[in-house]
mmCIF file of the N, C-alpha and C atoms, coordinates in Angstrom:
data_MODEL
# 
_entry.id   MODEL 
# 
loop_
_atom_site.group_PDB 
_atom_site.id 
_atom_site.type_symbol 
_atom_site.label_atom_id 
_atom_site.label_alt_id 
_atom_site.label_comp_id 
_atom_site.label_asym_id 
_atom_site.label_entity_id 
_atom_site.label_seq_id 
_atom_site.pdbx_PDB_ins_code 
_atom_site.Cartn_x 
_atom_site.Cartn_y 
_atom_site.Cartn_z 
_atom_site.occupancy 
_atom_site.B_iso_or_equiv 
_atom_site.pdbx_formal_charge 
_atom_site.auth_seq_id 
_atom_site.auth_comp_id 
_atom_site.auth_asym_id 
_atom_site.auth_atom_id 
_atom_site.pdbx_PDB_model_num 
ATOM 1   N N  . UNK A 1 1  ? 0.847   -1.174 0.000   1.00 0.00 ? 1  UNK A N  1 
ATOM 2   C CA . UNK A 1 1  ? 0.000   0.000  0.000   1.00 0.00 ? 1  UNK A CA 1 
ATOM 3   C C  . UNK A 1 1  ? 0.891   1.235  0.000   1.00 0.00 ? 1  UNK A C  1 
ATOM 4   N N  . UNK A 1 2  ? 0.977   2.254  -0.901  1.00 0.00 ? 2  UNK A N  1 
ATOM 5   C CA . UNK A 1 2  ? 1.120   3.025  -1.059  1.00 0.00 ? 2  UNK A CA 1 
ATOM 6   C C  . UNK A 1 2  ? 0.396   4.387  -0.370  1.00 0.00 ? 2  UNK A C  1 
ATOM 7   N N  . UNK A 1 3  ? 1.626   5.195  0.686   1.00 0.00 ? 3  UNK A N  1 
ATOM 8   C CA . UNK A 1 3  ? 0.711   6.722  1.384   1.00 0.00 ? 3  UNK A CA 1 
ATOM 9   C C  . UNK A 1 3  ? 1.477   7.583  0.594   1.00 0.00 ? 3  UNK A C  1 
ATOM 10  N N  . UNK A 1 4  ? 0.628   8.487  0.176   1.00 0.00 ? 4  UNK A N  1 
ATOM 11  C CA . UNK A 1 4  ? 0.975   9.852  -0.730  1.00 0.00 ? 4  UNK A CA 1 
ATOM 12  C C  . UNK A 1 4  ? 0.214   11.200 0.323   1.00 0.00 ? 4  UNK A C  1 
ATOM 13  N N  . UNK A 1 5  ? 1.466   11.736 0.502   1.00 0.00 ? 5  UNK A N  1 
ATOM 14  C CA . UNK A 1 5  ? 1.395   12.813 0.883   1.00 0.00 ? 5  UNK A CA 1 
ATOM 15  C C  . UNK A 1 5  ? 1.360   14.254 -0.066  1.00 0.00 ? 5  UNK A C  1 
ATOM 16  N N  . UNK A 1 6  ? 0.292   14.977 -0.405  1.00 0.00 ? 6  UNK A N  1 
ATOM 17  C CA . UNK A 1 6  ? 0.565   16.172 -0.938  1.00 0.00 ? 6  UNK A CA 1 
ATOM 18  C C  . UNK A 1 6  ? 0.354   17.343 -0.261  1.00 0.00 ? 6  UNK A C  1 
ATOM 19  N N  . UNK A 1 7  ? 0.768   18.422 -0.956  1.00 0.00 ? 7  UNK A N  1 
ATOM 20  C CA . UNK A 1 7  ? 0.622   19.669 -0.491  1.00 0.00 ? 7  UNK A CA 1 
ATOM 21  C C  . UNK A 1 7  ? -0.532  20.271 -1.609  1.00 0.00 ? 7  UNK A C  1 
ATOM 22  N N  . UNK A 1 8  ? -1.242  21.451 -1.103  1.00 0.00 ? 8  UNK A N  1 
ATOM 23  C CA . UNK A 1 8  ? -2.824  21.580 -1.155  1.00 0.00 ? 8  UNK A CA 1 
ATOM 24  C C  . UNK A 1 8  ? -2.178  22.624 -2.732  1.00 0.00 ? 8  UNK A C  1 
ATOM 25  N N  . UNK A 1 9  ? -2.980  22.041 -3.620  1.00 0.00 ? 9  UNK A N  1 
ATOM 26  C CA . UNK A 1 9  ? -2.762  22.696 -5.053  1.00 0.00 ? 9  UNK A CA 1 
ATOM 27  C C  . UNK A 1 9  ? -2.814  24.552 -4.328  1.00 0.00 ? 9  UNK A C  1 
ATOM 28  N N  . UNK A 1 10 ? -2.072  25.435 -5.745  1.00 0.00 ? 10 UNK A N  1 
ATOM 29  C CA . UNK A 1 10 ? -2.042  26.781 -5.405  1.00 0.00 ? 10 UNK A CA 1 
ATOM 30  C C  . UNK A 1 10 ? -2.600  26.893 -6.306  1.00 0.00 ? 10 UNK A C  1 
ATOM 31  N N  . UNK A 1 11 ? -3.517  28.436 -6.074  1.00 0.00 ? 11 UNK A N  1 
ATOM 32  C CA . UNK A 1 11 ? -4.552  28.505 -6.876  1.00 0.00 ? 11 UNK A CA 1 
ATOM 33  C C  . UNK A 1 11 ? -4.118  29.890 -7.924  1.00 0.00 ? 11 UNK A C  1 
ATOM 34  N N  . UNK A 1 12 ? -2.818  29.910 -8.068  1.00 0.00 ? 12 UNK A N  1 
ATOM 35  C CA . UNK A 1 12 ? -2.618  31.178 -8.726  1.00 0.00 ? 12 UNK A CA 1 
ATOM 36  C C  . UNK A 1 12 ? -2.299  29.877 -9.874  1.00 0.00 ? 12 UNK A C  1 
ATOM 37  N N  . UNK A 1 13 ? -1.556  28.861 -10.150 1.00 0.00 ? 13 UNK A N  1 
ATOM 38  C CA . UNK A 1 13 ? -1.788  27.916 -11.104 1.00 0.00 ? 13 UNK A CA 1 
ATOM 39  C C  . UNK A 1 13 ? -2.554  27.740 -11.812 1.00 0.00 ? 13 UNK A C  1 
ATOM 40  N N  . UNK A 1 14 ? -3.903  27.543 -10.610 1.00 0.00 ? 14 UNK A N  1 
ATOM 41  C CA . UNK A 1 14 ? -5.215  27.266 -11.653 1.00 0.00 ? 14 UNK A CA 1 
ATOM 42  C C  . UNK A 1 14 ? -5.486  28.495 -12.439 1.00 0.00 ? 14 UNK A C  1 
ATOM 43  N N  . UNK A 1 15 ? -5.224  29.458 -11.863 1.00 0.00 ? 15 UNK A N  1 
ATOM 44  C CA . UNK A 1 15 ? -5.551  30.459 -13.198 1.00 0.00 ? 15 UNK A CA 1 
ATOM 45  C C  . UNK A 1 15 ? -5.101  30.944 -14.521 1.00 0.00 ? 15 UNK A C  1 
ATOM 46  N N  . UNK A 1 16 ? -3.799  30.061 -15.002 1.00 0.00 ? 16 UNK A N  1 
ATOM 47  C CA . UNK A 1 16 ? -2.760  30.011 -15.599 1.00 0.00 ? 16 UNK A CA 1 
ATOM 48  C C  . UNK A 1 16 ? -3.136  29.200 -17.191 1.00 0.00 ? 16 UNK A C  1 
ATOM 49  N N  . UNK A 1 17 ? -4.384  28.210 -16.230 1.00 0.00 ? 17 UNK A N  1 
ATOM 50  C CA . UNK A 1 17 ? -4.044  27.209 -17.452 1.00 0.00 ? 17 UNK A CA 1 
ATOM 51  C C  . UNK A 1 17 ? -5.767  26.901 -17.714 1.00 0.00 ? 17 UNK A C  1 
ATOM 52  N N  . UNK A 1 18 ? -6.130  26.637 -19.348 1.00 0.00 ? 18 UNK A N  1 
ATOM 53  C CA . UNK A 1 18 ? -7.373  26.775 -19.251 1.00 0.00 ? 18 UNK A CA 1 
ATOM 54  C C  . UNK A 1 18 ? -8.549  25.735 -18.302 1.00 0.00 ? 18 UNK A C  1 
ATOM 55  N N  . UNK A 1 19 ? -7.694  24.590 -18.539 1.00 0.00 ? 19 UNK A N  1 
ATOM 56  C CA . UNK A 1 19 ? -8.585  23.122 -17.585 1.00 0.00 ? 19 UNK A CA 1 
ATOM 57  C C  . UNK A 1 19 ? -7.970  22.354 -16.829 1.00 0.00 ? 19 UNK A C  1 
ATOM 58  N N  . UNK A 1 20 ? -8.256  21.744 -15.813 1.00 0.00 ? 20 UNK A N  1 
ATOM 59  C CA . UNK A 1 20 ? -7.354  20.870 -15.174 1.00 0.00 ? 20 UNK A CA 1 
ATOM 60  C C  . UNK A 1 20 ? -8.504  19.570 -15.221 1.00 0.00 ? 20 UNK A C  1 
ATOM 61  N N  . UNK A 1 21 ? -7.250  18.179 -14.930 1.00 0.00 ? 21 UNK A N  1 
ATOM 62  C CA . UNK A 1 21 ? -8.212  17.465 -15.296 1.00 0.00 ? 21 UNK A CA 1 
ATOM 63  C C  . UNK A 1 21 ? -8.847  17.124 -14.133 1.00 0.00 ? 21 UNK A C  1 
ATOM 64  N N  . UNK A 1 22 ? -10.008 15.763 -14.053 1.00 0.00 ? 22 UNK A N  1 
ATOM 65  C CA . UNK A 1 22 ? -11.068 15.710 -12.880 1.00 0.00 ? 22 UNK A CA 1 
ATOM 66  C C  . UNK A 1 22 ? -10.181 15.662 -11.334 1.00 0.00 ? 22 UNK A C  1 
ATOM 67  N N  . UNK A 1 23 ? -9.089  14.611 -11.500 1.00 0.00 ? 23 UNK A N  1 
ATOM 68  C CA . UNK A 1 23 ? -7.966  14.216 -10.115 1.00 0.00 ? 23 UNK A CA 1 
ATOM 69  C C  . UNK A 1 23 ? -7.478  15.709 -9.821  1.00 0.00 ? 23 UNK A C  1 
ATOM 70  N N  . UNK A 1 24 ? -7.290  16.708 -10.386 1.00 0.00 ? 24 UNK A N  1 
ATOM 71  C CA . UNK A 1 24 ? -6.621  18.169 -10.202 1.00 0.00 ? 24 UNK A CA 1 
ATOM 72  C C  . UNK A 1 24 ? -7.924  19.011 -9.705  1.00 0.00 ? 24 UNK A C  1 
ATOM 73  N N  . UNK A 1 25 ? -9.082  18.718 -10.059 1.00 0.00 ? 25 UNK A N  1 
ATOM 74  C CA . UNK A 1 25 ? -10.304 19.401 -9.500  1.00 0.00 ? 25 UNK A CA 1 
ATOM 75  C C  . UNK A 1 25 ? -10.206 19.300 -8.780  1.00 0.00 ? 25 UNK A C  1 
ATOM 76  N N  . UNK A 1 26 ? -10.164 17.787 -8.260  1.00 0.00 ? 26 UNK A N  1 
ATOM 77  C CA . UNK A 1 26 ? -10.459 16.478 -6.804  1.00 0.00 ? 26 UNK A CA 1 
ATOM 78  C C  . UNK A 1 26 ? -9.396  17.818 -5.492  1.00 0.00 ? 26 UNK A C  1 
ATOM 79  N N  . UNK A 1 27 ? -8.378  17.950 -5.814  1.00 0.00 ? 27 UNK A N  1 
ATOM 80  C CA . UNK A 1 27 ? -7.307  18.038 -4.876  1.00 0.00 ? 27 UNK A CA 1 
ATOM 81  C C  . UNK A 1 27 ? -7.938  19.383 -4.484  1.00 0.00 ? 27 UNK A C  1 
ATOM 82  N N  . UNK A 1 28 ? -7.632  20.363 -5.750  1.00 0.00 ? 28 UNK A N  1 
ATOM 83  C CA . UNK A 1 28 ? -8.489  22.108 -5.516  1.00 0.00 ? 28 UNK A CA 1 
ATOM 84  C C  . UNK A 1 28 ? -9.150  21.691 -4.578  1.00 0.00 ? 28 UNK A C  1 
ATOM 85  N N  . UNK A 1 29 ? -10.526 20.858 -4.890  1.00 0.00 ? 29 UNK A N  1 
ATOM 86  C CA . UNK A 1 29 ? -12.143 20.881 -3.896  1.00 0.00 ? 29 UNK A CA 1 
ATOM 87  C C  . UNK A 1 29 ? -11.435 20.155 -2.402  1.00 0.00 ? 29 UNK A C  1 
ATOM 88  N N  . UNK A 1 30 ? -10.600 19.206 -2.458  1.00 0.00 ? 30 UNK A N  1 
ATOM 89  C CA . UNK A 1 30 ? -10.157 18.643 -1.125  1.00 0.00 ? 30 UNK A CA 1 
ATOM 90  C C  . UNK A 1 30 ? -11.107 17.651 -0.996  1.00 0.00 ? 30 UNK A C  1 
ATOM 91  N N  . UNK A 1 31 ? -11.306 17.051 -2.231  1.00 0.00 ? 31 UNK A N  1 
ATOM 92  C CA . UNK A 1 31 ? -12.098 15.421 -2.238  1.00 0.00 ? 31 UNK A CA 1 
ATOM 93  C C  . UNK A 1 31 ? -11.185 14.374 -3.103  1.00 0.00 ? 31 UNK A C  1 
ATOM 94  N N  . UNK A 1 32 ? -11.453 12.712 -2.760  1.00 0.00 ? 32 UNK A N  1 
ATOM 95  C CA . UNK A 1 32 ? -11.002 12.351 -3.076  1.00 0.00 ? 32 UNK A CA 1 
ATOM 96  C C  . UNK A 1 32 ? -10.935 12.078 -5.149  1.00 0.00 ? 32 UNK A C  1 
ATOM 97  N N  . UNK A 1 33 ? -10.760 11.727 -5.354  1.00 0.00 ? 33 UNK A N  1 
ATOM 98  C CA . UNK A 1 33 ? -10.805 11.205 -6.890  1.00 0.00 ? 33 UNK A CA 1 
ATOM 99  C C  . UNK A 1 33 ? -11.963 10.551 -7.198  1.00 0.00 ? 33 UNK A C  1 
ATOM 100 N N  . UNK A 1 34 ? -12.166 9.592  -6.249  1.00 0.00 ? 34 UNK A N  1 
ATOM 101 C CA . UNK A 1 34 ? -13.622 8.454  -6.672  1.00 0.00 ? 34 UNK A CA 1 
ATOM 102 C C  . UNK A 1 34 ? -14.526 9.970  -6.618  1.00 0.00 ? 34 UNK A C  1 
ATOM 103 N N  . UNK A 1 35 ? -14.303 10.647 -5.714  1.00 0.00 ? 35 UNK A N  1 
ATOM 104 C CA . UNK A 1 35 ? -16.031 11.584 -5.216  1.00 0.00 ? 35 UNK A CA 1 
ATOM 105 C C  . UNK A 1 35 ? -15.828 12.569 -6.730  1.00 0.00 ? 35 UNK A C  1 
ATOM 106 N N  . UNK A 1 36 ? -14.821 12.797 -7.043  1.00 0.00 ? 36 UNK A N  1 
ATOM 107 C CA . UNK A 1 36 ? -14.456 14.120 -8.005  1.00 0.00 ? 36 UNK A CA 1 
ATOM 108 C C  . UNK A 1 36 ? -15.159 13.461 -8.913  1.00 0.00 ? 36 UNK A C  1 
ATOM 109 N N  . UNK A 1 37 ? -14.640 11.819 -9.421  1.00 0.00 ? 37 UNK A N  1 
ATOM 110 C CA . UNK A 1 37 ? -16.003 11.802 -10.622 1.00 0.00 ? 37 UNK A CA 1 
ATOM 111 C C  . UNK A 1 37 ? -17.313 11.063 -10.745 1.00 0.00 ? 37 UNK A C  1 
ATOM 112 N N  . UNK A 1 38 ? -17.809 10.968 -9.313  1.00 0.00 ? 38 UNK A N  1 
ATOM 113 C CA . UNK A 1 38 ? -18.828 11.338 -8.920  1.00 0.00 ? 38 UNK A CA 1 
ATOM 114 C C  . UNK A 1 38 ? -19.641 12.208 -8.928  1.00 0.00 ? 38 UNK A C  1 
ATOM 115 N N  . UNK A 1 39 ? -19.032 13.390 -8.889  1.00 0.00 ? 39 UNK A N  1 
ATOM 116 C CA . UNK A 1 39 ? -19.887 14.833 -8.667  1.00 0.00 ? 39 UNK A CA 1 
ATOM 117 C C  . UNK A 1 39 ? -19.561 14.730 -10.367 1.00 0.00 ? 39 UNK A C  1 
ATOM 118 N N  . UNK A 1 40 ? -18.688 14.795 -11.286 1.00 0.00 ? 40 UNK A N  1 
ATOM 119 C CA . UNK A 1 40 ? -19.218 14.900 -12.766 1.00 0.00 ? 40 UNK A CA 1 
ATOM 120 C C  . UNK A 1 40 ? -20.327 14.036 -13.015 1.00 0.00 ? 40 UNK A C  1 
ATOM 121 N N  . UNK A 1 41 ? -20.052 12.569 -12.587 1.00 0.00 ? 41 UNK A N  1 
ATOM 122 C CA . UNK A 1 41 ? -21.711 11.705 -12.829 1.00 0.00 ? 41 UNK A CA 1 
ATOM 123 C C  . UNK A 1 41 ? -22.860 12.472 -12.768 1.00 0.00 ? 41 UNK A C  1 
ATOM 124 N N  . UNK A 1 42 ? -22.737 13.129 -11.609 1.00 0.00 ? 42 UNK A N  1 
ATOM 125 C CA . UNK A 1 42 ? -23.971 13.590 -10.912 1.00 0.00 ? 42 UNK A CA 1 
ATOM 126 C C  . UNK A 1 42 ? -24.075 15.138 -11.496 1.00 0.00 ? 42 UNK A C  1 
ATOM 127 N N  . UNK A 1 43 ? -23.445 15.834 -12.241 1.00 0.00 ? 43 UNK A N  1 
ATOM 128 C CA . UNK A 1 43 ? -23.352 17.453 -12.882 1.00 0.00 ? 43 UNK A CA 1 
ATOM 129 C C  . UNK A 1 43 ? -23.049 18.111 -12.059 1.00 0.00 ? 43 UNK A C  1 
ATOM 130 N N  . UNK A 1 44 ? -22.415 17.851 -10.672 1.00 0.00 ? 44 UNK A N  1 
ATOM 131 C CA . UNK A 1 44 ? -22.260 18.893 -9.786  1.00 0.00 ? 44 UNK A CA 1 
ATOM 132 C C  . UNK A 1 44 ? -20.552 19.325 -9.571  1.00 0.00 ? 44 UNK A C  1 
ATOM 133 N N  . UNK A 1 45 ? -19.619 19.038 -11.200 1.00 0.00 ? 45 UNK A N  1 
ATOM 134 C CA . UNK A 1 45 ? -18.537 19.491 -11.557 1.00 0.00 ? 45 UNK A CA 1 
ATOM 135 C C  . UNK A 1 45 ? -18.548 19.809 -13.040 1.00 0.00 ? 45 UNK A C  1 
ATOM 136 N N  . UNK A 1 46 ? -18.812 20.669 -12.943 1.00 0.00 ? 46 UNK A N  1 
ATOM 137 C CA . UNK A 1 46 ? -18.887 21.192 -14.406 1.00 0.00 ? 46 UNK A CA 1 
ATOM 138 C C  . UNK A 1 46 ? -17.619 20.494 -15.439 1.00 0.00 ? 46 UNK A C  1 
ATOM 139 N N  . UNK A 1 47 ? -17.907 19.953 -16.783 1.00 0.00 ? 47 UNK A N  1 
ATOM 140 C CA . UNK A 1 47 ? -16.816 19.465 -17.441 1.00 0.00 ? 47 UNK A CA 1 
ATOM 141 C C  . UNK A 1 47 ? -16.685 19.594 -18.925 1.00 0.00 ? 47 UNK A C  1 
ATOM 142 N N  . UNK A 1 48 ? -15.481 19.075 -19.708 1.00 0.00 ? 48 UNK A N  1 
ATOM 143 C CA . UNK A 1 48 ? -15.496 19.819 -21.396 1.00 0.00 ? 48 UNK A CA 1 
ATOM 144 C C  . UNK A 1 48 ? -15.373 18.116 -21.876 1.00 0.00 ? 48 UNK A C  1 
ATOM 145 N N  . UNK A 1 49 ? -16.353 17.738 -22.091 1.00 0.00 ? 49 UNK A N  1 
ATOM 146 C CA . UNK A 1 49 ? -16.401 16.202 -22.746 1.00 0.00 ? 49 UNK A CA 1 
ATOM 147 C C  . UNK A 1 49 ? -15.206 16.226 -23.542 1.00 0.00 ? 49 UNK A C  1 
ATOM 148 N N  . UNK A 1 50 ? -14.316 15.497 -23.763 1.00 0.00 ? 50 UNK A N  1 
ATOM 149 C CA . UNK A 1 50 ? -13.261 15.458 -25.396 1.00 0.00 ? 50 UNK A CA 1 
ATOM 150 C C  . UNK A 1 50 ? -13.295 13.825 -25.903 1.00 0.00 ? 50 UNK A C  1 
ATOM 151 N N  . UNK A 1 51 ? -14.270 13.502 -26.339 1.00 0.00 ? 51 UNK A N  1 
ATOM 152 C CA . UNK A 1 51 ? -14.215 12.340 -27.248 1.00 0.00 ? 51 UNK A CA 1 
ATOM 153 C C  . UNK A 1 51 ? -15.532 11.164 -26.203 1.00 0.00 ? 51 UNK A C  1 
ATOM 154 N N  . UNK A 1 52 ? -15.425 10.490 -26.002 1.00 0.00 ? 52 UNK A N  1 
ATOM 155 C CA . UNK A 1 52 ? -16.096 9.308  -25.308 1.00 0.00 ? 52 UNK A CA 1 
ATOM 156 C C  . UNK A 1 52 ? -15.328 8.983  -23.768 1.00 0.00 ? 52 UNK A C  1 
ATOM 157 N N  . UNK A 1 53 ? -14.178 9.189  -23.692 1.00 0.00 ? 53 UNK A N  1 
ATOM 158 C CA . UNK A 1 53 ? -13.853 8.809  -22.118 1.00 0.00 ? 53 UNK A CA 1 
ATOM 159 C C  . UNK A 1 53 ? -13.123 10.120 -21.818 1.00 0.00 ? 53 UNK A C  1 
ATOM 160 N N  . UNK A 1 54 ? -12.487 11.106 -22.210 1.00 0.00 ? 54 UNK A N  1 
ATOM 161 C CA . UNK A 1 54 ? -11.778 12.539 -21.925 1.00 0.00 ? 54 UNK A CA 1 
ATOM 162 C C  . UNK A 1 54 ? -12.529 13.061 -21.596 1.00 0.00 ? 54 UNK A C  1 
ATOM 163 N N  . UNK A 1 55 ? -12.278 14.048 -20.162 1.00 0.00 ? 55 UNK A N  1 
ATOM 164 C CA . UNK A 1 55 ? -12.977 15.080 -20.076 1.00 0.00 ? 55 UNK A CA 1 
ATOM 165 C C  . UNK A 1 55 ? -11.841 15.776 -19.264 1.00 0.00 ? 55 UNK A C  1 
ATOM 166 N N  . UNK A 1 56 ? -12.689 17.168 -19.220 1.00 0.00 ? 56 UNK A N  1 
ATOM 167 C CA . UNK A 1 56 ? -11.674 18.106 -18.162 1.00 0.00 ? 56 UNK A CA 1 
ATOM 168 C C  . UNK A 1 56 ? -12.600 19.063 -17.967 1.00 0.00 ? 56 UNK A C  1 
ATOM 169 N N  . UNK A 1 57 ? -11.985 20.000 -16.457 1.00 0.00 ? 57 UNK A N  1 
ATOM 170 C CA . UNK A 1 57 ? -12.653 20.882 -15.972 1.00 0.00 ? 57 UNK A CA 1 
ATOM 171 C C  . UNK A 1 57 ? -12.008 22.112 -16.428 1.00 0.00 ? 57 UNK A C  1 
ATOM 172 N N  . UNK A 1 58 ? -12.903 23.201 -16.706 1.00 0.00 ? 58 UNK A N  1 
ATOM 173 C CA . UNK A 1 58 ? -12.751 24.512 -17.127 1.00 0.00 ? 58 UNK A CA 1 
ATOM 174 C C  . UNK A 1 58 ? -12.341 25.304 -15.628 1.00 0.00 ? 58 UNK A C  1 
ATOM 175 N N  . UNK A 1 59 ? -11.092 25.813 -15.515 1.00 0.00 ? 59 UNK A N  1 
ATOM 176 C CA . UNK A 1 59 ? -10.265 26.408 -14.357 1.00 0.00 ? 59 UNK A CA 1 
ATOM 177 C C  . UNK A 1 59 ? -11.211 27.246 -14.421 1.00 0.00 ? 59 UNK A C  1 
ATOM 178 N N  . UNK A 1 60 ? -11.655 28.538 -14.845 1.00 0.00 ? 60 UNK A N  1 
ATOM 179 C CA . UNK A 1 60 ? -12.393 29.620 -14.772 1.00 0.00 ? 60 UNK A CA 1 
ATOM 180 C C  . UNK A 1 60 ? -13.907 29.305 -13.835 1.00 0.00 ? 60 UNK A C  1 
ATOM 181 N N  . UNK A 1 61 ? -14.552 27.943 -14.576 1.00 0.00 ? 61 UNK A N  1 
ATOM 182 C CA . UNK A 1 61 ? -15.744 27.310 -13.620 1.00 0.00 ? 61 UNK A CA 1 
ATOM 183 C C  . UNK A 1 61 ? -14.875 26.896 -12.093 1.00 0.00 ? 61 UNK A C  1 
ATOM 184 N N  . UNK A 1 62 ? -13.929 25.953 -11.997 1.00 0.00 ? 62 UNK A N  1 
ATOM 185 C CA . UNK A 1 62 ? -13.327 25.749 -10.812 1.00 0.00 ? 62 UNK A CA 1 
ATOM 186 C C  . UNK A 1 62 ? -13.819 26.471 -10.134 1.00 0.00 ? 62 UNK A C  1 
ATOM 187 N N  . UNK A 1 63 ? -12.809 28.214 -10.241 1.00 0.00 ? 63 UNK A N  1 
ATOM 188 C CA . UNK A 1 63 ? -12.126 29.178 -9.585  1.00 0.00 ? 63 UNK A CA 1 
ATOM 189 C C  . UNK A 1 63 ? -13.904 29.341 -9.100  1.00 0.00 ? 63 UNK A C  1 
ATOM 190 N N  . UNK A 1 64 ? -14.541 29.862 -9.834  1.00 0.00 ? 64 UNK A N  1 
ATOM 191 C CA . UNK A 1 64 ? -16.124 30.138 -9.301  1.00 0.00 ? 64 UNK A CA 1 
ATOM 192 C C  . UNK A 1 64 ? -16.237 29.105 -8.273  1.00 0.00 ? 64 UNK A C  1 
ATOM 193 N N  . UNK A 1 65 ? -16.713 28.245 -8.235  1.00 0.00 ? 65 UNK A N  1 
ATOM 194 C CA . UNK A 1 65 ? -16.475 27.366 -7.502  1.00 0.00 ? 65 UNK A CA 1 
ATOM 195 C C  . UNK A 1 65 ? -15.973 27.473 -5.971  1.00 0.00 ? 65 UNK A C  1 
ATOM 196 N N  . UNK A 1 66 ? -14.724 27.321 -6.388  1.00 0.00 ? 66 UNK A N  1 
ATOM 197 C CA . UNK A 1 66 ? -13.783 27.825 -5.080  1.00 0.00 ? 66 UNK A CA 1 
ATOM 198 C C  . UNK A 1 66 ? -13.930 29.305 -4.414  1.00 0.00 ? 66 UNK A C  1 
ATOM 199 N N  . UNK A 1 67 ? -15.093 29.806 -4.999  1.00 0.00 ? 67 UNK A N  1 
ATOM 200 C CA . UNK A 1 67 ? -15.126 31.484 -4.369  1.00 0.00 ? 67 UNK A CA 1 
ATOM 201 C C  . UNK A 1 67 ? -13.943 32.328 -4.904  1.00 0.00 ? 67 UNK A C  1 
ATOM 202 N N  . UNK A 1 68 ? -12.930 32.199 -5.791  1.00 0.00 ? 68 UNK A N  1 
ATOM 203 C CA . UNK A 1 68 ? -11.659 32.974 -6.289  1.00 0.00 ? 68 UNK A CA 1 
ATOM 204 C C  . UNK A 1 68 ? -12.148 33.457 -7.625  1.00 0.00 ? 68 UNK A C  1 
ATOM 205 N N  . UNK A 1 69 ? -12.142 34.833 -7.288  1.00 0.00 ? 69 UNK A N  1 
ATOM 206 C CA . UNK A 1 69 ? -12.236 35.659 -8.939  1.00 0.00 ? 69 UNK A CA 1 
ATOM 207 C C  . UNK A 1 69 ? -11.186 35.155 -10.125 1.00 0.00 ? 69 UNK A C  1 
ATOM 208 N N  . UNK A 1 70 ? -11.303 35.038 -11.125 1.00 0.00 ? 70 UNK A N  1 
ATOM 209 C CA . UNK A 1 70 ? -10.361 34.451 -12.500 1.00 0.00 ? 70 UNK A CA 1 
ATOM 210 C C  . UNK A 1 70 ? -9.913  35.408 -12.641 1.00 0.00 ? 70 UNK A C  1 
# 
């Protein structure tokens, strides 16, 4: 078993770049991965479909999200 320790994403990053993907949402929101695409299942993470299994989140929706002006 593998423990991974991270440090809490910075959010001047997220504003840098247009999408991050769902696991990079996950960390921003401070949920795990299973819940991050969960809440896309469920529409309550906004996302940019790219093909049949790609997707990604729009940083600008994030930042709303997170209460941080873009």
């Amino acid at each position: 078993m593998s423990t991974r320790t991270s440090t809490p994403p910075d959010i001047d990053q997220l504003r840098h770049v247009p999408t991050v993907s769902v696991e990079e949402a996950g960390r921003y929101l401070g949920v795990s991965r299973a819940f991050a695409y969960t809440m896309v299942r469920n529409g309550d993470l906004p996302v940019i479909r790219l093909g049949t299994r790609r997707v990604r989140v729009p940083s600008a929706k994030l930042l709303r999200m997170l209460g941080v002006e873009a």
